[in-house]
N, C-alpha and C positions, 0 to 999 in steps of 0.2 A: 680931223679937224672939221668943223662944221660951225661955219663966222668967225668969230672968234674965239670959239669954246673949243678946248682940247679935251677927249679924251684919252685915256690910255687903259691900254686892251693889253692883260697880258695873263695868261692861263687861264682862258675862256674858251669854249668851244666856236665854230665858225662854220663860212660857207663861202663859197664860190661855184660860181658856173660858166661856163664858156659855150656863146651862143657860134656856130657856124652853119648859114646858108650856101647852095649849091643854086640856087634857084634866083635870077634874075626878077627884081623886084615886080615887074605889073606881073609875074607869075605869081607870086605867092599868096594863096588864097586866104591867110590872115590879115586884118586890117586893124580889129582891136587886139589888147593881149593886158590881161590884167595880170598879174602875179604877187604874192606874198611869202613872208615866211616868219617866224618865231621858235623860239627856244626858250624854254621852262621849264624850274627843276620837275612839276605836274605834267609839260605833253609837250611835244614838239610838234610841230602843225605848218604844210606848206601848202599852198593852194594855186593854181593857174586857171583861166577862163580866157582863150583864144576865140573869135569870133571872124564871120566873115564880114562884108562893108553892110549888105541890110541886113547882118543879123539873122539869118534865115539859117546857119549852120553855124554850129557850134561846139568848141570841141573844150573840155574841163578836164580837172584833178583835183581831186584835195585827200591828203594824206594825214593822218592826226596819229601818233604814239601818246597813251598816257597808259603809265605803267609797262606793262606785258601787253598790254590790248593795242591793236594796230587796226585802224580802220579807214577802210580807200572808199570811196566817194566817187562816183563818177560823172554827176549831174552837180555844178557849183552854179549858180545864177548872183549875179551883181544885181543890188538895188542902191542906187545912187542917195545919199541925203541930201538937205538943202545944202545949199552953198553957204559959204560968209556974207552973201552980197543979199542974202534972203530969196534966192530964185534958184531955181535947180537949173542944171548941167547938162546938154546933151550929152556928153561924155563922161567926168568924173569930176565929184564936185570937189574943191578944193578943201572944204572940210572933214570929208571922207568918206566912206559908204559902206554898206554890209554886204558881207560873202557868206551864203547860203550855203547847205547841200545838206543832203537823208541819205542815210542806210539802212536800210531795214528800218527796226525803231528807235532808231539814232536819229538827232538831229542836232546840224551846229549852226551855228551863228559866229561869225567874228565881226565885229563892229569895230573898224577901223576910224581912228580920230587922228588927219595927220598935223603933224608936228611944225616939219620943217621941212621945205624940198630940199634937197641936199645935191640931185644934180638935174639939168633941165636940158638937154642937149639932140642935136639932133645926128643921125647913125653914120652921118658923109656930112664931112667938112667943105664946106662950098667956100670958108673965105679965101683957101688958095689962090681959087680961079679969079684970074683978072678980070676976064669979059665976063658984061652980066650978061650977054645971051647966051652963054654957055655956062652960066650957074643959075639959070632960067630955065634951059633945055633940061639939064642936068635934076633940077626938080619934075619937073613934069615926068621925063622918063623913070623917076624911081620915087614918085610920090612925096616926096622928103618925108622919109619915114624921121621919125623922134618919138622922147620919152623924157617922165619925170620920174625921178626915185623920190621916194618919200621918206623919213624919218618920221616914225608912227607909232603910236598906242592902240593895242586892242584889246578890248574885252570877249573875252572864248566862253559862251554860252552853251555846252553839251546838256541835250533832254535825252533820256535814255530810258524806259519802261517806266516812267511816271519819275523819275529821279532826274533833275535835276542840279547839275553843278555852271557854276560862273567863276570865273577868273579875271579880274581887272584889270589895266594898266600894264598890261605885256608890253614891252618892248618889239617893236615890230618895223619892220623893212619892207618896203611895199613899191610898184612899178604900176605905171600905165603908160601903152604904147599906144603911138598912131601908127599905124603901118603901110 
């Protein structure tokens, strides 16, 4: 359910992942973490772009099936679009943004157009705690990491030895963290 609108999923393919840290939060040397994914009967395509706080390391994937051909990507760079509000984003603009990456003489483009956030939360529940100095310490010590899932549209532009193919309007699931 997403507002008020139901869907209903049944004999579709799927996904799930299950994140688990060993590492106490000012250790973890990621701070941003983009991720995506799609499913088409043409390619199935997941992408992540984890970064550190300036930026100065960075660590990518992006993985695309279409047909028999399977192609991993190891350099993905985000370039953020405008916003809704007509100004760009230090972060991630609320209208959406492209995700890059080359293979050889592959290259992709996914132009992400999101929809709807579907969740906005952040990773430790702080309203528990009764004292606000201690849902005050409580951030500081672990950054208050969070995140928005998106409900999203993308268009999958592959350039490959002068051929060119575009797919529009994918259905698409998309995250960006603070960390």
């Amino acid at each position: 359910m997403i507002g008020d609108d139901t869907v209903n999923v049944e004999g579709c393919d799927g996904y799930i992942d299950y994140l688990e840290s060993s590492y106490l939060p000012p250790a973890v040397p990621v701070r941003t973490l983009y991720w995506g994914r799609l499913h088409h009967p043409e390619l199935d395509l997941v992408f992540m772009r984890a970064a550190d706080g300036p930026g100065s390391a960075a660590w990518s994937r992006l993985s695309m099936r279409a047909g028999k051909s399977v192609t991993e990507c190891e350099e993905v760079a985000i370039m953020n679009t405008w916003g809704l509000q007509g100004s760009p984003s230090h972060a991630l603009s609320p209208g959406g943004y492209d995700a890059r990456a080359a293979c050889g003489s592959r290259r992709i483009q996914v132009s992400v157009h999101h929809s709807a956030a579907v969740q906005e939360s952040s990773f430790i529940d702080h309203r528990d705690m009764k004292s606000s100095a201690v849902r005050y310490a409580l951030k500081k010590l672990t950054r208050d990491p969070r995140s928005t899932k998106w409900l999203s549209y993308a268009d999958v532009t592959v350039v490959d030895e002068g051929t060119t193919k575009k797919i529009c309007g994918i259905p698409f699931i998309d995250e960006f963290a603070l960390l």
